[in-house]
N, C-alpha and C positions, 0 to 999 in steps of 0.2 A: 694815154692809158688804154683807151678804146682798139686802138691800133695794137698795141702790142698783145692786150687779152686773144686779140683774133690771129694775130701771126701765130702764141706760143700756141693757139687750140689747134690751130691748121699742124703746125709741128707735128704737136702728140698725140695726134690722133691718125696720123697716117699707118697703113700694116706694116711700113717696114722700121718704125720705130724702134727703140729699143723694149726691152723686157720690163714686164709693168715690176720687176723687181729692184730694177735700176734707181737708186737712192736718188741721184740727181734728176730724172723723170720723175718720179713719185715728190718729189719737193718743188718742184716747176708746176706741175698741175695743180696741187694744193692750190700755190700762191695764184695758179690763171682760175681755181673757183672761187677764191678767196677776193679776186677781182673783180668778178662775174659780178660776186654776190653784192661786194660793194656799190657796180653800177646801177643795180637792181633796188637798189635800195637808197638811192642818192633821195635827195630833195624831190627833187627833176622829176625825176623817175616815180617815188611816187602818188606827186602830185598830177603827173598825167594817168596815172592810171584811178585814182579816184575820179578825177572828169570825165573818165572814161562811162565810170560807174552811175550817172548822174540824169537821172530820167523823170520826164514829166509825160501822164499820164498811158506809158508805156511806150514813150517816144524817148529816145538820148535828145539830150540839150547840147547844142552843137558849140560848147565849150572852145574845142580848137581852136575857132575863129575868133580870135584878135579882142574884137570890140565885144563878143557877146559873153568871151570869159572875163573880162576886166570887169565888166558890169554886172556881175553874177557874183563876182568877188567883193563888190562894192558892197550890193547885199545883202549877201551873207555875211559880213564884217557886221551890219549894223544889227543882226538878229546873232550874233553869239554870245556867249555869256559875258566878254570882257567888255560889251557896249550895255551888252540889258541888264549886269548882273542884278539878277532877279531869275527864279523858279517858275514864275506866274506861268510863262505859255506851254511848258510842261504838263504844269497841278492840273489846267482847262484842257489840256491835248486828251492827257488819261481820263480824266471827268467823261468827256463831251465826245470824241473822235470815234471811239468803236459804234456809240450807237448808228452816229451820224455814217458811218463807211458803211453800216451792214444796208441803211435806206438807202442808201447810194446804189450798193450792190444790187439790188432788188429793183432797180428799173436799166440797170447795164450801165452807170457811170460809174469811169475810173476812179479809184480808189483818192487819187491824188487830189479829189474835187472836194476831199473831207477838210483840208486847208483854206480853204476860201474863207469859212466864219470866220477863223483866226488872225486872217488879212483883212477882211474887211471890219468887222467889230470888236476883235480881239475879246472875242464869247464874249463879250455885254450888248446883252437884248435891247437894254435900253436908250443905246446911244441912238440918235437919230442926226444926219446928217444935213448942211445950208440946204442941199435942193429937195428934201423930204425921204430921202432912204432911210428905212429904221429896221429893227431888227437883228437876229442873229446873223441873218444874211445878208443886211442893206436893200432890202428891195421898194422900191418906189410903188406908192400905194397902190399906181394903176397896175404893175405887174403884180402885184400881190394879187389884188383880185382875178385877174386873168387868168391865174395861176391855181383858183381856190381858196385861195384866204379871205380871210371876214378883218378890212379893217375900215371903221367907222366910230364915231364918238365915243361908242362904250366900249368895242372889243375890236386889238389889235393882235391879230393872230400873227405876224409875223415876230412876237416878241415866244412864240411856242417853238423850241427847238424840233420835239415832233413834226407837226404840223407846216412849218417853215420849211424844213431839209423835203418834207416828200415835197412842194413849192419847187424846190428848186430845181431837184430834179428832174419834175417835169421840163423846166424851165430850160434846163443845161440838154435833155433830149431834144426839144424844138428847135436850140440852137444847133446841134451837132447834122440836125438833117437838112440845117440852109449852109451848114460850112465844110461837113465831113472831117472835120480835123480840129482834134482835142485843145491845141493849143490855140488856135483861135475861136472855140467856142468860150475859152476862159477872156483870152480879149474880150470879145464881145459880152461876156459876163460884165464887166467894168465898164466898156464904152457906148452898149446898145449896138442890135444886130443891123440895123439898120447904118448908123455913119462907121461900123466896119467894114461894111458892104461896101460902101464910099471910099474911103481910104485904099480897098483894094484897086476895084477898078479906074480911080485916078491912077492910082500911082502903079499898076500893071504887076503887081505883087502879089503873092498872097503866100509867101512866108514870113510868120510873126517878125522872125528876127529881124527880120530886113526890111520891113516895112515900116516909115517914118510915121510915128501915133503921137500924141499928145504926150505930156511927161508922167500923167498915172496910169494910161493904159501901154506907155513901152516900158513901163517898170513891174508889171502887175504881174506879169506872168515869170519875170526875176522875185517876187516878193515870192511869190509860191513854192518857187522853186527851193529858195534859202530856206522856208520855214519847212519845208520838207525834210532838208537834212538837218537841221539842229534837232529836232523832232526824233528823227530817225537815227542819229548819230551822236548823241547829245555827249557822249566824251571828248570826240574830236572838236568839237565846238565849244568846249568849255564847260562843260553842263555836270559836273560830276558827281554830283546829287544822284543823278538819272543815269548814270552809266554801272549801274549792279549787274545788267547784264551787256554780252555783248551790244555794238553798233550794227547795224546791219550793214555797213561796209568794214570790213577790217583787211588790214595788209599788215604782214609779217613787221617785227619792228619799225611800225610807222608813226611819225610824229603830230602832232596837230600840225594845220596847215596853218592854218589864220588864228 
């Protein structure tokens, strides 16, 4: 069908065609835009172009590549509404996100770094994790203090959304000046800047994707990415509570993907 949309375009588009009043010309082009439009709008088509659309912290996530779309799809399968059916990371998104993005913005981190509490704690302050991370943001006591926060017998500031997000942002700046690159400053948010370090220079890497991590820091920065667009997208992903207004990606009659 590819081939023929391109031969009739080649056709009727040359000068010495016939007269755009010619019935049988005029009903060939219909049916090659008619084909056009089809292509444009297969499955295929456009599901490469939402991957297209798919960025972490103003970087494209390099979807194309085989192994890092399948696990991206993995994902985001397990954060849509047909696996969570539940509201919840929505209700906390609208709650909690705008504050959390404007402290962000106010010492130069990306916007996309306002998703970390919602992977790490799923906004409950109170969770505290086997190796001692607790918090809105999981931070292990010693970085807390390092960082500014007061946690000791009587007061755990890292349970302070306030308090916590400027934390970390300090936090995600320190990092970003030993690594220069967003997406491995979020690695290292999950695995410590230190055995990132490690992992780089063993393995002569230092693209996320491609670098062999442990199984929660080579999935962390997939968790972010998925909770990003159900977030951002939440028709396409099920969410239709949350879809009164547009997605922030839309493509002309397009369907859910997953």
């Amino acid at each position: 069908m590819v081939l023929s949309v391109m031969i009739l375009s080649k056709l009727y588009s040359t000068p010495n065609s016939p007269s755009k009043k010619d019935p049988i010309k005029k009903a060939l082009l219909e049916q090659v835009e008619k084909q056009k439009e089809a292509i444009a709008l297969s499955p295929e088509k456009q599901k490469e172009a939402y991957y297209r659309s798919v960025m972490f912290a103003n970087e494209q996530v390099p979807l194309h590549e085989p192994l890092v779309g399948q696990k991206f799809e993995r994902y985001l399968a397990n954060f849509s509404f047909r696996k969570q059916q539940s509201y919840d990371l929505h209700k906390k998104a609208a709650k909690h996100l705008p504050k959390i993005a404007s402290i962000l913005k106010s010492y130069g981190i990306p916007e996309d770094f306002k998703y970390v509490p919602l992977v790490e704690s799923d906004m409950n302050p109170q969770i505290t994790s086997h190796k001692g991370a607790g918090g809105y943001w999981q931070f292990m006591p010693a970085t807390a203090r390092l960082y500014g926060l007061k946690v000791n017998g009587e007061v755990d500031e890292r349970k302070d959304l306030i308090k916590s997000t400027h934390a970390a942002a300090r936090y995600l700046k320190s990092l970003h000046k030993q690594f220069d690159d967003w997406t491995l400053v979020a690695a290292a948010y999950n695995v410590g800047g230190g055995s990132l370090k490690s992992a780089i220079r063993r393995q002569g890497i230092d693209n996320y994707y491609n670098l062999k991590l442990n199984r929660e820091t080579g999935s962390y920065v997939y968790k972010l990415v998925s909770m990003k667009q159900v977030i951002e997208n939440p028709h396409k992903h099920g969410y239709k509570r949350y879809a009164q207004t547009e997605d922030k990606y839309q493509h002309m009659n397009e369907r859910n993907l997953l």
